[in-house]
Structures are given as structure tokens and as C-alpha cells.
N, C-alpha and C positions, 0 to 999 in steps of 0.2 A: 734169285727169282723163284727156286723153286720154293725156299722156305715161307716164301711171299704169298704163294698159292698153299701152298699147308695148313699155314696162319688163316686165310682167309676159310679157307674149307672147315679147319674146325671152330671158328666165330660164328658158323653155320649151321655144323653138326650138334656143337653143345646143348644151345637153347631148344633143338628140336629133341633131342635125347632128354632131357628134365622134360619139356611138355609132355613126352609119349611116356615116359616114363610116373606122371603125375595121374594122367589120363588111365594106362593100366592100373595103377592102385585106389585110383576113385571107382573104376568098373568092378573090380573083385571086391573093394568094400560094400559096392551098393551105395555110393554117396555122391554127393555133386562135389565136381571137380574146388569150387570159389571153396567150398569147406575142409577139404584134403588141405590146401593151398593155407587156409588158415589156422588151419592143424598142428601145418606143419612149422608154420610161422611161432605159434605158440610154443609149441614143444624146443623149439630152438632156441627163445627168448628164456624160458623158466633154465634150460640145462645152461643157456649164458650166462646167468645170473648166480646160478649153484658154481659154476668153476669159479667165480669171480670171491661170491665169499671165501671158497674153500680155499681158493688158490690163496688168496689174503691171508689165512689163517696159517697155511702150511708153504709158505714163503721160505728159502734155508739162513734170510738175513735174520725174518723175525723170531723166526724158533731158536737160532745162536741168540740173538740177546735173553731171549726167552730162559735158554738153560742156562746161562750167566748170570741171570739176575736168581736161577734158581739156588745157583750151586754160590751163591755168594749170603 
């Protein structure tokens, strides 16, 4: 029961912690909140997209066939 009340408390705390937390960083930029919000959307989608190539590239399966086919 009590984890039940924990759970519920912080399904409650989180989303107001990111809005007040969203809300402070649009007040000290000088910017509207919808464009922090989009900002930050952005910046999240381009660093997802750079792990994914890199991650691709620097895989430990593909860089083993990689020096295998080097060293052959």
C-alpha cells in the first residue's frame, strides 16, 4: 500500500518538476515556453540521430569483421 502511494506521488511530482523546470529555463532565456519545448525537441532528435549513425559505425561486431577483412 505504501509503494502504491509513492508511485502515485511521483506520477505526480515528475510532470510538474519538467514543467517548472521548462518554465525556469524559458524565464532566464527570455523565451516562450512552446519554443524551449521545441528546442529542446530538436536538439534531442539531431543527438538521436548522431548516436545512431555513430553507434552503427562503432558497433564491436562490425569493427571485428571490419579488422578481419583488414588483416586478411
Amino acid at each position: 500500500m505504501l509503494m502504491l502511494s509513492l508511485v502515485r506521488t511521483l506520477a505526480v511530482l515528475i510532470p510538474l518538476a519538467a514543467r517548472l523546470a521548462t518554465w525556469l529555463l524559458a524565464r532566464s532565456l527570455n523565451m516562450p515556453e512552446p519554443l524551449v519545448q521545441a528546442t529542446g525537441l530538436f536538439v534531442f532528435v539531431q543527438v538521436q540521430a548522431f548516436e545512431n549513425n555513430v553507434g552503427k559505425s562503432l558497433c564491436p561486431i562490425r569493427l571485428a569483421r571490419r579488422l578481419l577483412a583488414w588483416l586478411r
